[in-house]
PyMOL commands that place a pseudoatom at each C-alpha (Angstrom):
pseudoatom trace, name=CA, resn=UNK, resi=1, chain=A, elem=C, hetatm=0, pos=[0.000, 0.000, 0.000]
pseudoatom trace, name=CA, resn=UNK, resi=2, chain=A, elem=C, hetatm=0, pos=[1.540, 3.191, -0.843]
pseudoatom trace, name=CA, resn=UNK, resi=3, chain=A, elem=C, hetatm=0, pos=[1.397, 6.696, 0.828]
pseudoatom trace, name=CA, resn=UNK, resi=4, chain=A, elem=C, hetatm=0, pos=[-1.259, 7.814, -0.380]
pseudoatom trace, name=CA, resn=UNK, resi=5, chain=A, elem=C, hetatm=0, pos=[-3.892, 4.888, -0.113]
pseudoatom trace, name=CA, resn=UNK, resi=6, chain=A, elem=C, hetatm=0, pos=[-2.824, 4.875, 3.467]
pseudoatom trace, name=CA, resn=UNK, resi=7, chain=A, elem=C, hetatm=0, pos=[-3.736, 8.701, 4.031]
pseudoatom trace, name=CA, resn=UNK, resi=8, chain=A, elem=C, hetatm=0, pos=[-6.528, 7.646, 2.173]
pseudoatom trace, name=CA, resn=UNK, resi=9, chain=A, elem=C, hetatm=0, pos=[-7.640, 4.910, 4.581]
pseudoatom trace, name=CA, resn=UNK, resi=10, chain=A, elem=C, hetatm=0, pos=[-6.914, 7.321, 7.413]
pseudoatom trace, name=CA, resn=UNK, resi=11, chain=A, elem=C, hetatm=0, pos=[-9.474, 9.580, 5.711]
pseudoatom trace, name=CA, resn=UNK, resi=12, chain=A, elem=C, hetatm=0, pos=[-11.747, 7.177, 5.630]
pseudoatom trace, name=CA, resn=UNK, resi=13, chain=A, elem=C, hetatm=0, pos=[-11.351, 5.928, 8.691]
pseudoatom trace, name=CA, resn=UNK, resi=14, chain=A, elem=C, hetatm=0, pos=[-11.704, 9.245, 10.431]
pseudoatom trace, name=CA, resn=UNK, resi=15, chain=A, elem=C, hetatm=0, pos=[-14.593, 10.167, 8.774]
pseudoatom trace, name=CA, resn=UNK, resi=16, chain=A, elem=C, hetatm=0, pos=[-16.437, 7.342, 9.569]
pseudoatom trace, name=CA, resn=UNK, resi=17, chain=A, elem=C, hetatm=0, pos=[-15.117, 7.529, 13.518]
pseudoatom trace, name=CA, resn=UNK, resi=18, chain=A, elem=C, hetatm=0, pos=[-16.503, 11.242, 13.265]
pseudoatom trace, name=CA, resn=UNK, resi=19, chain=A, elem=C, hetatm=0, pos=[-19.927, 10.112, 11.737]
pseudoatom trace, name=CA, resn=UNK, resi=20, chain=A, elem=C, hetatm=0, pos=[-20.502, 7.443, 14.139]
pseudoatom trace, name=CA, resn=UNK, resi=21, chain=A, elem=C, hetatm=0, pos=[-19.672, 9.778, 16.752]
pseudoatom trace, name=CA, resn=UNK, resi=22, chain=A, elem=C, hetatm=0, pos=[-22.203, 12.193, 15.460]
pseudoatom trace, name=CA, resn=UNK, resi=23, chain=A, elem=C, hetatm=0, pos=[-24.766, 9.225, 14.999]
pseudoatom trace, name=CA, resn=UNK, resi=24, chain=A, elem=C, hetatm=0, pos=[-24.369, 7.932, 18.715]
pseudoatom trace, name=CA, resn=UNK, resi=25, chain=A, elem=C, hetatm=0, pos=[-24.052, 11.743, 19.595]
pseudoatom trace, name=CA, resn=UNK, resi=26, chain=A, elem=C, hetatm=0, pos=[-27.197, 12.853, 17.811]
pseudoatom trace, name=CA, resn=UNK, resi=27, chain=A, elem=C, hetatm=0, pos=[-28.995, 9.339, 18.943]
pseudoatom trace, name=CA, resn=UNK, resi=28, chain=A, elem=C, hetatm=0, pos=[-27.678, 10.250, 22.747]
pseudoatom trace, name=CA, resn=UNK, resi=29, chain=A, elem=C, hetatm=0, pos=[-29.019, 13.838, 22.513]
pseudoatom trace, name=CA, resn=UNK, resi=30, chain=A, elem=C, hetatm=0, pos=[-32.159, 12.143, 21.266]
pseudoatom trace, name=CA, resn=UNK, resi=31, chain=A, elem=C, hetatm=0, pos=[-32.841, 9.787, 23.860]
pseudoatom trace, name=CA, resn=UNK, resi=32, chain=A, elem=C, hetatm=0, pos=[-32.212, 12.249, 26.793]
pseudoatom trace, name=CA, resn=UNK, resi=33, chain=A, elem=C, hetatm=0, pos=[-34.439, 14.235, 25.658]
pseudoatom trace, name=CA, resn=UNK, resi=34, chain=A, elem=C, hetatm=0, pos=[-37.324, 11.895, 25.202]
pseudoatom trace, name=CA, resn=UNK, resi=35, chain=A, elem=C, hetatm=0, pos=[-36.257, 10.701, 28.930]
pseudoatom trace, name=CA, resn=UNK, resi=36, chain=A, elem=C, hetatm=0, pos=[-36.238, 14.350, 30.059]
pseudoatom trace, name=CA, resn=UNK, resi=37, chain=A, elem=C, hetatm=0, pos=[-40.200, 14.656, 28.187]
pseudoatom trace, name=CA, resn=UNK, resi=38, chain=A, elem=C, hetatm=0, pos=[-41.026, 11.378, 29.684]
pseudoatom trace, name=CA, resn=UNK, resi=39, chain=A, elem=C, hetatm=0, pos=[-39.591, 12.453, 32.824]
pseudoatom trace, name=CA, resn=UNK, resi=40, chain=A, elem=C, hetatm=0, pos=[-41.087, 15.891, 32.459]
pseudoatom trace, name=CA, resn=UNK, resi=41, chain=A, elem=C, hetatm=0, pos=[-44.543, 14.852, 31.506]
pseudoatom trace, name=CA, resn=UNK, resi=42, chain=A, elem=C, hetatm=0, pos=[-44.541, 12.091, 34.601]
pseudoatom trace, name=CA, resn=UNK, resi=43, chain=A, elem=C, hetatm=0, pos=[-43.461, 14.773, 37.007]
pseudoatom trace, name=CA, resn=UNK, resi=44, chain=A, elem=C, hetatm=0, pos=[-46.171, 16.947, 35.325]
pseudoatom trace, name=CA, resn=UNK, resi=45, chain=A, elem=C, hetatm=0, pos=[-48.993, 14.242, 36.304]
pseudoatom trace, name=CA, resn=UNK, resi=46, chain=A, elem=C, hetatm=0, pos=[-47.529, 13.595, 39.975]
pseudoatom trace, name=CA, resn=UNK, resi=47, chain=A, elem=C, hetatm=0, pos=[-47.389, 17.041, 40.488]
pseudoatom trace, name=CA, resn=UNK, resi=48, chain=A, elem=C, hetatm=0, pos=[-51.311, 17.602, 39.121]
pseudoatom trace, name=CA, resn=UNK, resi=49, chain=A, elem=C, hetatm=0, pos=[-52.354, 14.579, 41.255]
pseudoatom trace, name=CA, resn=UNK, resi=50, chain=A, elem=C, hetatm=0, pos=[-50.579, 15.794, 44.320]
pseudoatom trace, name=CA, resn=UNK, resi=51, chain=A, elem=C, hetatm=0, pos=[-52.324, 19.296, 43.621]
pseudoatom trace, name=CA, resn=UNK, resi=52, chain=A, elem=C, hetatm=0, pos=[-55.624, 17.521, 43.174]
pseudoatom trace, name=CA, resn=UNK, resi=53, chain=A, elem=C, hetatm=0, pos=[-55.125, 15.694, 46.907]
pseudoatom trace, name=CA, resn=UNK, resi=54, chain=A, elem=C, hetatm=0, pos=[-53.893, 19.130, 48.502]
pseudoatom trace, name=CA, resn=UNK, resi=55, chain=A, elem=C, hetatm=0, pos=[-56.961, 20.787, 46.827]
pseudoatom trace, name=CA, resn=UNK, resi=56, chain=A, elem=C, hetatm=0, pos=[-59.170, 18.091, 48.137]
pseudoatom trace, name=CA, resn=UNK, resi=57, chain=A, elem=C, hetatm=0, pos=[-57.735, 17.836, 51.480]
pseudoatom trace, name=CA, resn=UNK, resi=58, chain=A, elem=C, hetatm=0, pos=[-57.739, 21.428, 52.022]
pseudoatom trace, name=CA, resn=UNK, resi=59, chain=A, elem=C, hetatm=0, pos=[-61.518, 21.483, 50.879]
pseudoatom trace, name=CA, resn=UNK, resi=60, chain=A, elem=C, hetatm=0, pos=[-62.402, 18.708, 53.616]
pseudoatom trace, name=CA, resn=UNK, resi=61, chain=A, elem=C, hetatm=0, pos=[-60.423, 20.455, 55.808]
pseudoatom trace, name=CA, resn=UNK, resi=62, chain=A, elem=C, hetatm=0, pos=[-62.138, 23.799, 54.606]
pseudoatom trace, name=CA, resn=UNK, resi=63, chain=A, elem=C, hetatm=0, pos=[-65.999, 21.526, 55.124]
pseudoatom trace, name=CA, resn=UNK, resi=64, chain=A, elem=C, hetatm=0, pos=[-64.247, 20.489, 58.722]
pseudoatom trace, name=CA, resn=UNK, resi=65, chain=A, elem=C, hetatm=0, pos=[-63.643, 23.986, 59.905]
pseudoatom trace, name=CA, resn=UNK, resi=66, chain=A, elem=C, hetatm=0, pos=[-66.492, 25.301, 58.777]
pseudoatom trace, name=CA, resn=UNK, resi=67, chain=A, elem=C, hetatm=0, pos=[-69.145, 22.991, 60.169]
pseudoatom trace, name=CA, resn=UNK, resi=68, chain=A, elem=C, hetatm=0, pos=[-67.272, 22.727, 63.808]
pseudoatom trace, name=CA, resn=UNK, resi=69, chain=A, elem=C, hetatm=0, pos=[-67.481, 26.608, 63.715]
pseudoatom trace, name=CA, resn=UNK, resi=70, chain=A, elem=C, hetatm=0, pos=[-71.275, 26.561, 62.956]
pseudoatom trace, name=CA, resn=UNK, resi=71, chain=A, elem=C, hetatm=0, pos=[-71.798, 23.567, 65.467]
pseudoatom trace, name=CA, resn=UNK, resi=72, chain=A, elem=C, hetatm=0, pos=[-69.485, 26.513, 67.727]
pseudoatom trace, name=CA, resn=UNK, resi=73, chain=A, elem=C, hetatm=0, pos=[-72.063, 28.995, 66.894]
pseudoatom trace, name=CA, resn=UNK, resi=74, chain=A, elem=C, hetatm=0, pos=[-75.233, 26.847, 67.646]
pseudoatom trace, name=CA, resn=UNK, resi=75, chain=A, elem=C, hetatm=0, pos=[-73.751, 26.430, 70.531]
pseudoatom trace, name=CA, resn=UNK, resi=76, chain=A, elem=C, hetatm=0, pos=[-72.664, 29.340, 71.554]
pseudoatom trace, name=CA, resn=UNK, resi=77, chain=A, elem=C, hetatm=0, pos=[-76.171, 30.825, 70.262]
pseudoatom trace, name=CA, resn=UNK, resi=78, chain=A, elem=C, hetatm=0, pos=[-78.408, 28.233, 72.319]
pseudoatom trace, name=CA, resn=UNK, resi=79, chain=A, elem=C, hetatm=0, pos=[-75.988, 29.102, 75.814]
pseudoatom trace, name=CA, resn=UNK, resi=80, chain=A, elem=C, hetatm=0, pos=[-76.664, 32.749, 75.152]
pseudoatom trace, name=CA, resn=UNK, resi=81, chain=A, elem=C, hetatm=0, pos=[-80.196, 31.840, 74.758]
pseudoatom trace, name=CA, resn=UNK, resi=82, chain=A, elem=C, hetatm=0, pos=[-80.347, 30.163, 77.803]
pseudoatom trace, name=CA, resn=UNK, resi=83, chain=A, elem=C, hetatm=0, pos=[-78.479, 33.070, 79.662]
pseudoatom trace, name=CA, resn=UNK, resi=84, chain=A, elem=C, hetatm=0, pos=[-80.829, 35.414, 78.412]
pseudoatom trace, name=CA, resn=UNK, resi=85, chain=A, elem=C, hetatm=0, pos=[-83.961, 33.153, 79.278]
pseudoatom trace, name=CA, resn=UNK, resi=86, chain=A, elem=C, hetatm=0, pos=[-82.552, 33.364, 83.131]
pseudoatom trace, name=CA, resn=UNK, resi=87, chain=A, elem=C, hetatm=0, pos=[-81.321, 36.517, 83.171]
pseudoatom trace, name=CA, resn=UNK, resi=88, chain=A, elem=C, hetatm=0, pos=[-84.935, 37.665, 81.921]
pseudoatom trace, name=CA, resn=UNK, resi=89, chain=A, elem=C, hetatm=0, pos=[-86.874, 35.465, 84.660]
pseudoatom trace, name=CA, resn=UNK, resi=90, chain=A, elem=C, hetatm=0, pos=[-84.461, 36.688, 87.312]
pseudoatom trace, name=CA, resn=UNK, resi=91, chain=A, elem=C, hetatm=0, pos=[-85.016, 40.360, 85.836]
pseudoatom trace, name=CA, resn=UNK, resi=92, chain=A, elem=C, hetatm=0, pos=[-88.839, 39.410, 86.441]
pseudoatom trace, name=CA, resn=UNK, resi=93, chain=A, elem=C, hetatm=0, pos=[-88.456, 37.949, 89.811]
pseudoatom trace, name=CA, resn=UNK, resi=94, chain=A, elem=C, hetatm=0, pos=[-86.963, 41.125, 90.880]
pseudoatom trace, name=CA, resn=UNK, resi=95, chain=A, elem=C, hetatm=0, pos=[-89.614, 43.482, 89.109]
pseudoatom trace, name=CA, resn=UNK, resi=96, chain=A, elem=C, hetatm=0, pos=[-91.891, 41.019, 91.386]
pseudoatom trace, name=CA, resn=UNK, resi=97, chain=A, elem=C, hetatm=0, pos=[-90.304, 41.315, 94.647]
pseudoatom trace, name=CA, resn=UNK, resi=98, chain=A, elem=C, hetatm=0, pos=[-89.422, 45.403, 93.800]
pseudoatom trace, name=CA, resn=UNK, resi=99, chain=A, elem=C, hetatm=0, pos=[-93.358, 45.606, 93.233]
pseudoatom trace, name=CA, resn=UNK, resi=100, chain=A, elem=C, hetatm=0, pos=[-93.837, 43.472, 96.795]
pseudoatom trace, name=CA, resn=UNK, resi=101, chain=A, elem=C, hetatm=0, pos=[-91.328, 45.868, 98.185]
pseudoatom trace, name=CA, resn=UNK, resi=102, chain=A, elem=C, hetatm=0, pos=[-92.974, 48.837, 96.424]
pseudoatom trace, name=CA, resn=UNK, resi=103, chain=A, elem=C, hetatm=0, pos=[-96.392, 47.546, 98.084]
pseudoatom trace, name=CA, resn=UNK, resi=104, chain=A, elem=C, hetatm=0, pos=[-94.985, 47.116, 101.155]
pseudoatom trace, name=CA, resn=UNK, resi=105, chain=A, elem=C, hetatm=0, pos=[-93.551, 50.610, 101.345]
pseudoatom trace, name=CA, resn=UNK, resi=106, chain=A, elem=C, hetatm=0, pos=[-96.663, 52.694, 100.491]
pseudoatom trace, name=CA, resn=UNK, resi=107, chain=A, elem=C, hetatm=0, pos=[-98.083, 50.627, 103.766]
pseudoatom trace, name=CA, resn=UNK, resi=108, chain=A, elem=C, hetatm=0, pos=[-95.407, 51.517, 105.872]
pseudoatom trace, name=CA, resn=UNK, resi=109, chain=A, elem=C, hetatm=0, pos=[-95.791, 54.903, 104.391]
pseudoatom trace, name=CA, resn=UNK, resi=110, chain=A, elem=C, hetatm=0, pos=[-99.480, 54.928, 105.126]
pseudoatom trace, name=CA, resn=UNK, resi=111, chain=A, elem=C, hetatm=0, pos=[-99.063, 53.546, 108.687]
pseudoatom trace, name=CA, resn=UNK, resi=112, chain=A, elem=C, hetatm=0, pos=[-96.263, 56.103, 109.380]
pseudoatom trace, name=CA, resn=UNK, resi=113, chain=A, elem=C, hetatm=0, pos=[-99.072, 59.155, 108.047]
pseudoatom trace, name=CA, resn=UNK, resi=114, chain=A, elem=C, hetatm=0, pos=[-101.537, 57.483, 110.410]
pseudoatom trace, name=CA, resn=UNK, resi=115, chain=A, elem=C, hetatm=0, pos=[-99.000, 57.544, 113.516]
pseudoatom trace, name=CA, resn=UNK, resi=116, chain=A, elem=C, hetatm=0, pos=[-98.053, 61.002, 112.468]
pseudoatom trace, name=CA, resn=UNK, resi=117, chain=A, elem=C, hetatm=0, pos=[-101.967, 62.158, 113.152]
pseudoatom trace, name=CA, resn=UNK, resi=118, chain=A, elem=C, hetatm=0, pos=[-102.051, 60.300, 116.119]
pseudoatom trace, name=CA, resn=UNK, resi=119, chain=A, elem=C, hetatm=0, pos=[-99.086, 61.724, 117.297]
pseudoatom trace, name=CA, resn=UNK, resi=120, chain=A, elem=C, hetatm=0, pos=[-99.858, 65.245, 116.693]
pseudoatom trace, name=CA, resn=UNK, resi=121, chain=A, elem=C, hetatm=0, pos=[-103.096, 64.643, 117.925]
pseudoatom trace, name=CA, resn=UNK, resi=122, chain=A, elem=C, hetatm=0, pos=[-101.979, 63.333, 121.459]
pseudoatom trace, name=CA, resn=UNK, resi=123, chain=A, elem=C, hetatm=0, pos=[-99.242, 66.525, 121.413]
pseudoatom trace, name=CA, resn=UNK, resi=124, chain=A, elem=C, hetatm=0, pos=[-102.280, 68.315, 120.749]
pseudoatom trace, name=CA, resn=UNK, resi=125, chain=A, elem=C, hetatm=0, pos=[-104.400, 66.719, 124.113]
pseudoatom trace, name=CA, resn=UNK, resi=126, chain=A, elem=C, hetatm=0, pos=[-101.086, 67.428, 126.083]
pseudoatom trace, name=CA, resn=UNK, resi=127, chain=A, elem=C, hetatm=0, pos=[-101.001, 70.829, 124.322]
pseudoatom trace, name=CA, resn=UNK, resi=128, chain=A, elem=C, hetatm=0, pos=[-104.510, 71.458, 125.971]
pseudoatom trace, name=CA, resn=UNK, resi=129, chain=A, elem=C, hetatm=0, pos=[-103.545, 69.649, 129.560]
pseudoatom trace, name=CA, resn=UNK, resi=130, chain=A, elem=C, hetatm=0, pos=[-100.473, 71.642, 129.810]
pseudoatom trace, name=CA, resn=UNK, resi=131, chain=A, elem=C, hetatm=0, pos=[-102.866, 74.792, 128.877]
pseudoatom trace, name=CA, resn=UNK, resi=132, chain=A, elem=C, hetatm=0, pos=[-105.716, 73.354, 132.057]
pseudoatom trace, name=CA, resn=UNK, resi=133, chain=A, elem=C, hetatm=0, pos=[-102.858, 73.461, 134.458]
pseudoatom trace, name=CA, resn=UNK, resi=134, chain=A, elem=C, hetatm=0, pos=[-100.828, 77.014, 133.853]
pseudoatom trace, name=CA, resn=UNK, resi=135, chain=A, elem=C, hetatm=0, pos=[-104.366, 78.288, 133.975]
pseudoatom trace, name=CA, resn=UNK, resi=136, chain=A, elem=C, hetatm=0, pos=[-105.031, 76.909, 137.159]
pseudoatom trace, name=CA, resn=UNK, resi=137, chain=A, elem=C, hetatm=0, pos=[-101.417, 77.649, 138.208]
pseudoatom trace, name=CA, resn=UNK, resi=138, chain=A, elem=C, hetatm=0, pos=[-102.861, 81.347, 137.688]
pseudoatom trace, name=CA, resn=UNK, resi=139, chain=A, elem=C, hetatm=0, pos=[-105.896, 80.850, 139.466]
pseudoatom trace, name=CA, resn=UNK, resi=140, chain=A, elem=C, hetatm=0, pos=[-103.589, 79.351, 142.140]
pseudoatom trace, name=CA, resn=UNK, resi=141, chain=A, elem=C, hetatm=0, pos=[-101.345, 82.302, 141.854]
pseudoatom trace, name=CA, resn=UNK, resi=142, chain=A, elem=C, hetatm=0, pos=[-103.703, 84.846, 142.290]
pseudoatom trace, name=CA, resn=UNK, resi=143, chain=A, elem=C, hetatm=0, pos=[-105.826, 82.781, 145.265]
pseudoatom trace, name=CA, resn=UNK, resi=144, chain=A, elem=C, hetatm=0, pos=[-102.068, 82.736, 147.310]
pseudoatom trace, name=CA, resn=UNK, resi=145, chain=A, elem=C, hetatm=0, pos=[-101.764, 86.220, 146.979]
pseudoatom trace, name=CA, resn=UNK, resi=146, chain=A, elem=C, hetatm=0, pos=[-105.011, 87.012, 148.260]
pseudoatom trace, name=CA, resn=UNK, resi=147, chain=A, elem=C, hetatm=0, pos=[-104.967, 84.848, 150.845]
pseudoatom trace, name=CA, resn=UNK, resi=148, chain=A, elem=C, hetatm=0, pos=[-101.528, 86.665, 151.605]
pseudoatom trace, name=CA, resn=UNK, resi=149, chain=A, elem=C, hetatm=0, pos=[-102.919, 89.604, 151.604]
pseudoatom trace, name=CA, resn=UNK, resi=150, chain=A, elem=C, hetatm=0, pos=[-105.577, 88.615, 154.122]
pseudoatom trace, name=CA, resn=UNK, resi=151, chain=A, elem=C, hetatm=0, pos=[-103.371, 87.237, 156.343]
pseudoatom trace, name=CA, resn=UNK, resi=152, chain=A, elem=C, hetatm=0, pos=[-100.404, 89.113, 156.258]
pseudoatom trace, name=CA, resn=UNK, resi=153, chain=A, elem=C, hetatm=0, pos=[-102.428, 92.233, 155.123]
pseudoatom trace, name=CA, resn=UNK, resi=154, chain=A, elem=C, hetatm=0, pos=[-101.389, 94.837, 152.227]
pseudoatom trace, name=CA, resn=UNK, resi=155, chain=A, elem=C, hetatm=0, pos=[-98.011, 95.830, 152.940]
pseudoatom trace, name=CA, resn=UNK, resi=156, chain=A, elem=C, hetatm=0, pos=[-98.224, 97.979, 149.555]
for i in range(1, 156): cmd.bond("trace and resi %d" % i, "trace and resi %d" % (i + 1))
show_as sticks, trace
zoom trace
């Protein structure tokens, strides 16, 4: 084989090293990128179905909250009920014992208005008996002076 036929097989050889790089190359490229779609596309669906499960959990969660709040507000509306049922029959109980009371009071009031006329009455009868006796402390007066007079004679 002469020179040349061996540059020529080098040639050959090369170039057909260099295409079945490229080949293997362009087939590599090729596959890791349909692994990287497939991959892509299966993380694509995980992720949606994980999305789905957080949406769904979070709207049972959502249901959860939202009927233990209203069972919280039934609740909490039938115990102010209740307080407001008691605190209205104690409110009437009082208004009934206050009226009692009130009742009570105008007696009391009445019997003190009846004392007070009896009292100013008897002030009145003493009034008159205290009257009765300065007059007859006058008459009494004037019958020791006379009698003084008589016996002891006018010294005037």
């Amino acid at each position: 084989m002469t020179e040349p036929q061996a540059w020529a097989l080098i040639g050959v050889f090369a170039t057909a090293t260099f295409g079945v790089i490229t080949l293997v190359s362009t087939l590599f490229v090729r596959v890791i990128r349909s692994e990287i779609g497939g991959l892509r596309g299966e993380m694509a669906g995980q992720i949606g179905d994980l999305r789905g499960e957080v949406s769904g959990q979070i709207g049972d969660l959502r249901g959860e909250v939202a009927g233990q709040i209203g069972d919280l507000r039934a609740e909490v509306s039938g115990q102010i009920g209740d307080l407001r049922a008691e605190v209205s029959g104690q409110i009437g109980g009082l208004h009934g014992e206050m009226g009692g009371l009130r009742g009570e009071v105008v007696g009391l009031r009445g019997e003190v208005v009846g004392l007070r006329g009896e009292m100013i009455a008897r002030f009145e009868t003493v009034d008159r008996r205290f009257e009765a006796v300065d007059k007859r402390f006058d008459y009494l007066d004037r019958d020791v002076q006379a009698l003084t007079k008589h016996v002891f004679g006018s010294q005037d």
